[in-house]
C-alpha positions as CSV (number, residue, x, y, z in Angstrom):
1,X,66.7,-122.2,72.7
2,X,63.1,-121.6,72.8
3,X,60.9,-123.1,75.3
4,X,57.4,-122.9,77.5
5,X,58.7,-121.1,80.8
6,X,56.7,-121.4,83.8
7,X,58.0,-118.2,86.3
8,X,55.6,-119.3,89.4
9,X,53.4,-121.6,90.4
10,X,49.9,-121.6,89.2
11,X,50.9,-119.2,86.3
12,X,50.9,-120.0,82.3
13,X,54.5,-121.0,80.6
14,X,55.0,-117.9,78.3
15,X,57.4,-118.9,75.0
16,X,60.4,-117.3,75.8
17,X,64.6,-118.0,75.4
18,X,65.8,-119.8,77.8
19,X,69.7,-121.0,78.2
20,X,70.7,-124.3,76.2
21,X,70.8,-127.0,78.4
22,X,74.6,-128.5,79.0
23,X,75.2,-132.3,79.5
24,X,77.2,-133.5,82.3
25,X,78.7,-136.8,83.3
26,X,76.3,-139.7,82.0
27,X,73.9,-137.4,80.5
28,X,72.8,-136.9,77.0
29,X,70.7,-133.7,75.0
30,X,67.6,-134.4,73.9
31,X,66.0,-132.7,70.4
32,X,62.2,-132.7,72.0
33,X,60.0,-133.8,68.6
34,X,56.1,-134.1,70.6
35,X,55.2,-133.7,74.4
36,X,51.9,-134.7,75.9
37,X,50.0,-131.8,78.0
38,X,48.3,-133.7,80.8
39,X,46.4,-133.0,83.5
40,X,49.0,-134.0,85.9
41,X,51.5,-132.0,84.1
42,X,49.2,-128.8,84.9
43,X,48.6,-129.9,88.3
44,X,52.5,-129.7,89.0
45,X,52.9,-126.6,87.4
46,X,49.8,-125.3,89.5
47,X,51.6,-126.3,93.0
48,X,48.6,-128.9,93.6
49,X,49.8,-132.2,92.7
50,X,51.4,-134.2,96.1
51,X,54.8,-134.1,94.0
52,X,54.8,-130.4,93.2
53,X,56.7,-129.7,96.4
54,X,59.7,-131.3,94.3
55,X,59.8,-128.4,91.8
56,X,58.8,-125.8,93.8
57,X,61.2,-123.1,94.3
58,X,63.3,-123.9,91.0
59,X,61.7,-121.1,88.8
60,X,61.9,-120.2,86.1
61,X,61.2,-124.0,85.1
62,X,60.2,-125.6,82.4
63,X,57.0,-128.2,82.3
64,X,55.9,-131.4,81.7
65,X,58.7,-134.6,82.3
66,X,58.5,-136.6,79.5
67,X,57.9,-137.0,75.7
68,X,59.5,-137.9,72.4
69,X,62.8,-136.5,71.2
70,X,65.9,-137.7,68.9
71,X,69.3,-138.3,70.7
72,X,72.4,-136.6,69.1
73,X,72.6,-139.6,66.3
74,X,68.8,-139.0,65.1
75,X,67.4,-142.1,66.6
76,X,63.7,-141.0,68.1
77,X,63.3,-142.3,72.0
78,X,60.9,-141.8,74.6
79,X,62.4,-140.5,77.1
80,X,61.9,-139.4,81.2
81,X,63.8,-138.7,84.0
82,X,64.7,-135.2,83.1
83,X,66.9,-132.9,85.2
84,X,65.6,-129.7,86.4
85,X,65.2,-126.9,85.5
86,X,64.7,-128.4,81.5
87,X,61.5,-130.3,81.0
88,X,59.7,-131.6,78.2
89,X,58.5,-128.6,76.5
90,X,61.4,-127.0,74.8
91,X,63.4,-127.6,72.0
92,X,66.1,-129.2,74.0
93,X,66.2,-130.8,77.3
94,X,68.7,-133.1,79.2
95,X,68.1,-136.5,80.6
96,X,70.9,-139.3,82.2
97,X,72.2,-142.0,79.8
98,X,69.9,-144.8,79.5
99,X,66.6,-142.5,80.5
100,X,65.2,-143.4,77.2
101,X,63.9,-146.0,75.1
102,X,63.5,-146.3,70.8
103,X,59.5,-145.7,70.4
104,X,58.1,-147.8,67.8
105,X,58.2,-148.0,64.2
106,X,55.7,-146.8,61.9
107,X,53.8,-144.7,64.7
108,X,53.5,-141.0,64.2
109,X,55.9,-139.5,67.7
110,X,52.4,-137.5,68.8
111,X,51.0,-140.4,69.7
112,X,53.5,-142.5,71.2
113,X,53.6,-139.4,73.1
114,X,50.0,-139.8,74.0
115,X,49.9,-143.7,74.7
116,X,50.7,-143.7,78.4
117,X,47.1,-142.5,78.9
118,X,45.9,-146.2,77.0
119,X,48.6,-148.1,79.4
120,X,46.3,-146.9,82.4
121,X,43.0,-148.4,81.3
122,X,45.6,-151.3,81.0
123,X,44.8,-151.5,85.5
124,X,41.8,-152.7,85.1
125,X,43.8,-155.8,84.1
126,X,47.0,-155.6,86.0
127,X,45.4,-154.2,89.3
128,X,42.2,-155.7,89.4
129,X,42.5,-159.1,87.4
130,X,40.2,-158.7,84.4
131,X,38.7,-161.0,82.2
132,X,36.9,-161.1,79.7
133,X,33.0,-160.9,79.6
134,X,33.0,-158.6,82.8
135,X,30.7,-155.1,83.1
136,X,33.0,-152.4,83.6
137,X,32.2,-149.2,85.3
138,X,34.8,-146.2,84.0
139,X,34.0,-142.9,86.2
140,X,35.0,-140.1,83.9
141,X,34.6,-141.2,80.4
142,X,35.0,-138.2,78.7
143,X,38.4,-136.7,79.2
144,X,41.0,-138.0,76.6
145,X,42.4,-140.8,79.3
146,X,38.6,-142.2,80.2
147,X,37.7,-142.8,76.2
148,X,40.9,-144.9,75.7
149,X,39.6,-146.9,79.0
150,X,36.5,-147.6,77.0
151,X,38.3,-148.6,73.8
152,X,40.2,-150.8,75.7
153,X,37.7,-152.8,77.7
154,X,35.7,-153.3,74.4
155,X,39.1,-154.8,72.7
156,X,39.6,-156.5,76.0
157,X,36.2,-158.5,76.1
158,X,34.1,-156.4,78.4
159,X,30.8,-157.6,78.5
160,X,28.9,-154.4,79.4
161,X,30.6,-150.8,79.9
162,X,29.0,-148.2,81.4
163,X,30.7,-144.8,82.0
164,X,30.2,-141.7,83.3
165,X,30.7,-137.9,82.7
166,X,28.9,-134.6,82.8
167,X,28.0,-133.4,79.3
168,X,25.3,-135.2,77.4
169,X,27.0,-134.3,74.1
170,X,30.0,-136.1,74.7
171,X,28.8,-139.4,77.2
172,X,26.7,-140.0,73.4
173,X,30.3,-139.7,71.7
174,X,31.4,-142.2,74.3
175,X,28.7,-144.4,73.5
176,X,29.4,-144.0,69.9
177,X,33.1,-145.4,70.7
178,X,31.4,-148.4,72.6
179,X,29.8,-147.7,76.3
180,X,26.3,-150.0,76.1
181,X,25.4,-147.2,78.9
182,X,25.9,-143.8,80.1
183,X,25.3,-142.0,83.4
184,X,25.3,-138.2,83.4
185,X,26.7,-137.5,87.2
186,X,25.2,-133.6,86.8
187,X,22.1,-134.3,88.8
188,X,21.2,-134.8,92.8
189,X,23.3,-137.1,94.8
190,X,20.0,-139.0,94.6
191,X,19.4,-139.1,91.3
192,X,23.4,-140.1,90.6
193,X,23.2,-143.3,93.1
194,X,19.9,-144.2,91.7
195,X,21.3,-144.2,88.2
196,X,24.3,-145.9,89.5
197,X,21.7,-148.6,90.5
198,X,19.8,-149.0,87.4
199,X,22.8,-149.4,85.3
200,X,24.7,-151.8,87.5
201,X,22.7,-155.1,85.5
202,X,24.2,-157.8,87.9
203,X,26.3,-155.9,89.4
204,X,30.0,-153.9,88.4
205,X,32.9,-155.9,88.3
206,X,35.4,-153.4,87.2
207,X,35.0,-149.9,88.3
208,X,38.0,-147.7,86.5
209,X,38.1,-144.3,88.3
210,X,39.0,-141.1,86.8
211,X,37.6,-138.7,88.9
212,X,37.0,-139.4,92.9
213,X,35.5,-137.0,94.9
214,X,31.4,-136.7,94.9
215,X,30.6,-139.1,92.1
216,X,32.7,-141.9,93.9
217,X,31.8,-141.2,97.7
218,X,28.0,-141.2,96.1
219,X,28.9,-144.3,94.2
220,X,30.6,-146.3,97.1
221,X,27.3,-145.7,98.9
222,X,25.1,-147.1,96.3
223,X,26.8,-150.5,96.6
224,X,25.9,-151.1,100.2
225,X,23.6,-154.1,99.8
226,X,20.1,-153.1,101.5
227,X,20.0,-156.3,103.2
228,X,22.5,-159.2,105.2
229,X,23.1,-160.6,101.5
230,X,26.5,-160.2,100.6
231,X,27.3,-158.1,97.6
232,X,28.9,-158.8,94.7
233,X,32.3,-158.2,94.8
234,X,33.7,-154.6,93.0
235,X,37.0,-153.9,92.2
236,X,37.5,-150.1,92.1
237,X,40.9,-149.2,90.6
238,X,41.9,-145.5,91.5
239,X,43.5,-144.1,88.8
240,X,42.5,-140.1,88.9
241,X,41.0,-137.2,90.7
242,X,39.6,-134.8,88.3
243,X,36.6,-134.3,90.5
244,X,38.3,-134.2,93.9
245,X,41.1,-135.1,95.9
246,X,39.5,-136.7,98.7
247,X,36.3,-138.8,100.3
248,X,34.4,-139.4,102.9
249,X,34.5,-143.2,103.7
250,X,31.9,-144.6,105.7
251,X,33.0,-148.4,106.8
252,X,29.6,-149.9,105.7
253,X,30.6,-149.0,102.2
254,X,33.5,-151.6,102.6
255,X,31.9,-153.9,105.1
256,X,29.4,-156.1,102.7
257,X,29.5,-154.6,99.5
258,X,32.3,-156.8,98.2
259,X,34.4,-153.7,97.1
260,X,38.1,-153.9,97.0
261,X,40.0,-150.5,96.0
262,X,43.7,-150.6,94.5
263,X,45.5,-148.2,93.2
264,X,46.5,-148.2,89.5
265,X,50.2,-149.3,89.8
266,X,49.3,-152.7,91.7
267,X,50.7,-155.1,89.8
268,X,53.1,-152.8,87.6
269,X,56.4,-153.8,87.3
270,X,59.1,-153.9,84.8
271,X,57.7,-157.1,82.8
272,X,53.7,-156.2,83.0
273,X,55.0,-152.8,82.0
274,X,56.4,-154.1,79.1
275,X,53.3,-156.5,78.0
276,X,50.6,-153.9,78.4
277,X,52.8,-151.3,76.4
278,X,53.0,-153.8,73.4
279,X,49.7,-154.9,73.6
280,X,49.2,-150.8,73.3
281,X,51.5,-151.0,70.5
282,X,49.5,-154.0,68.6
283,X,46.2,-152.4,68.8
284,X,47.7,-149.1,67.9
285,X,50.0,-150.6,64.6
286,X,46.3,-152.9,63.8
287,X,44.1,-149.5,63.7
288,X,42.1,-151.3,66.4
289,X,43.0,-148.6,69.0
290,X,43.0,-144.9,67.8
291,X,43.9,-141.6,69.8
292,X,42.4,-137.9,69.2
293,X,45.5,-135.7,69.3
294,X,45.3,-131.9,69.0
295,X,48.5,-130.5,67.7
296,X,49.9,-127.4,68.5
297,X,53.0,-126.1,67.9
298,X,55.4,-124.6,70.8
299,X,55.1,-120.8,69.8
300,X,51.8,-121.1,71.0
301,X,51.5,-122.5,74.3
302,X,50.3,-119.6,76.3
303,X,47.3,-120.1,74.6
304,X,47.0,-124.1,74.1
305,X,47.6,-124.4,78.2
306,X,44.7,-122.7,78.7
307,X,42.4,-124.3,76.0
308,X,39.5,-125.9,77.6
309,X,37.6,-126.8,74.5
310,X,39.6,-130.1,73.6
311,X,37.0,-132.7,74.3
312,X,38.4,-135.7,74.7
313,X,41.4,-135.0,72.8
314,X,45.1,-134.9,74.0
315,X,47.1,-131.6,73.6
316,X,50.1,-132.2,71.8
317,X,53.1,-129.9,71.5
318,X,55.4,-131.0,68.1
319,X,58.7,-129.6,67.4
């Protein structure tokens, strides 16, 4: 079969043959049909993602762990849990019995295959308890995952959304798709926390974070009240780390300001899982929720893995 073949870390899959995969006990063969290219997928593939350590040492591999594909009687699943060396991004991969699940009806496969990115945005609900009418902060609005987060506060009921990013071009593209304010985080670290302070209105209920690193340590710091009054209470929901890995702390930034952080999968389990991915499902089905996909086929992902003029839009490999 054909497929992306990654031969060390931190190089580019080159399309090459590679052996058909063979299905043991309780597994099935999976015809791949679309496959995602995220960030995270990259980061593995680079040796710099905390599970990387998992696949290292099993080259030649194959990237990315999950995507859309037909099981031996045609019908089209999602599926996950794939077993090493075959991942997503070949014409054929091999998964365990029951590591799949029908996608829905009436939506095209290359984006189902990009509607996991939506399900995060879904935290500021399930981690941090939403509701309606609430400002919402999203820190890295322009990649592909932080525009769905601003789509979906709007259809959630946000009151105000500001976001963030570091092209002018594109934070006026996110305002088009419904951020009442942007912040351009390119400038001094006291320019950035004054701006953080002049768009905060009465304060930021809902901070969805994308990136970490500078912007957040910088942010964190701007929400130390400047006197004994308490502050408002902020629920920062780490999601990504497209800026850095790590910050710098300092306990005042926790003390008073009110800020609470959680991690993205608080409050995940199988039955909110299920609820946010149909209420994904609604929107998408309604036209309320839309998702800029770039497709590519296969034969050419030497090139599309090293694309950096997507802008906001999700790679997408279709078979």
């Amino acid at each position: 079969m054909k497929a992306a073949v990654l031969h060390e870390a931190g190089g580019i899959p080159r399309y090459e043959d590679f052996p058909d995969p063979v299905a043991g006990d309780g597994e099935v063969i999976i015809d791949v049909r679309a496959v995602s290219v995220e960030n995270v997928d990259k980061a593995i593939a680079a040796g710099t993602h905390y599970a990387s350590e998992k696949y290292s040492g099993q080259f030649p591999a194959i990237p990315a762990f999950d995507g859309i594909g037909a099981l031996p009687d045609g019908t089209l699943v999602g599926f996950g849990n794939i077993r090493l060396p075959y991942g997503a991004l070949a014409e054929k991969t091999v998964v365990p019995q029951g590591s799949y699940m029908p996608i829905p009806d009436g939506i095209d496969p290359a984006v189902v295959a990009v509607m996991a990115s939506a399900v995060t945005a879904m935290s500021m609900k399930t981690a941090a308890g939403f509701v309606p009418g609430e400002t919402v902060l999203v820190q890295g609005a322009t990649g592909v995952a932080g525009r769905l987060a601003v789509k979906v506060a709007r259809l959630l009921g946000a009151g105000r959304i500001v976001a963030t990013g570091r092209d002018d071009d594109q934070l006026r593209e996110v305002q088009a798709i419904g951020a009442d304010t942007v912040i351009n985080t390119a400038v001094s670290d006291e320019a950035l926390a004054q701006a953080y302070l002049d768009a905060r209105g009465d304060g930021y209920d809902v901070v969805l974070d994308y990136l970490w690193g500078r912007p957040s340590e910088i942010l964190l710091r701007a929400l130390v009240p400047r006197s004994f009054a308490f502050g408002k209470p902020t629920r920062v929901v780490q999601i990504g780390e497209s800026a850095e890995t790590v910050i710098t702390l300092a306990g005042s930034s926790l003390r008073t300001s009110g800020v609470e952080i959680y991690g993205a999968a608080k409050g995940l389990n199988p039955r909110t899982m299920d609820e946010v991915y149909q209420q994904i499902v609604t929107w998408t089905r309604s036209g309320e929720l839309t998702f800029d996909v770039e497709k590519v086929p296969l034969s050419d992902i030497e090139a599309a893995w090293q694309r950096t003029d997507l802008r906001g839009r999700r790679l997408v490999v279709v078979l």
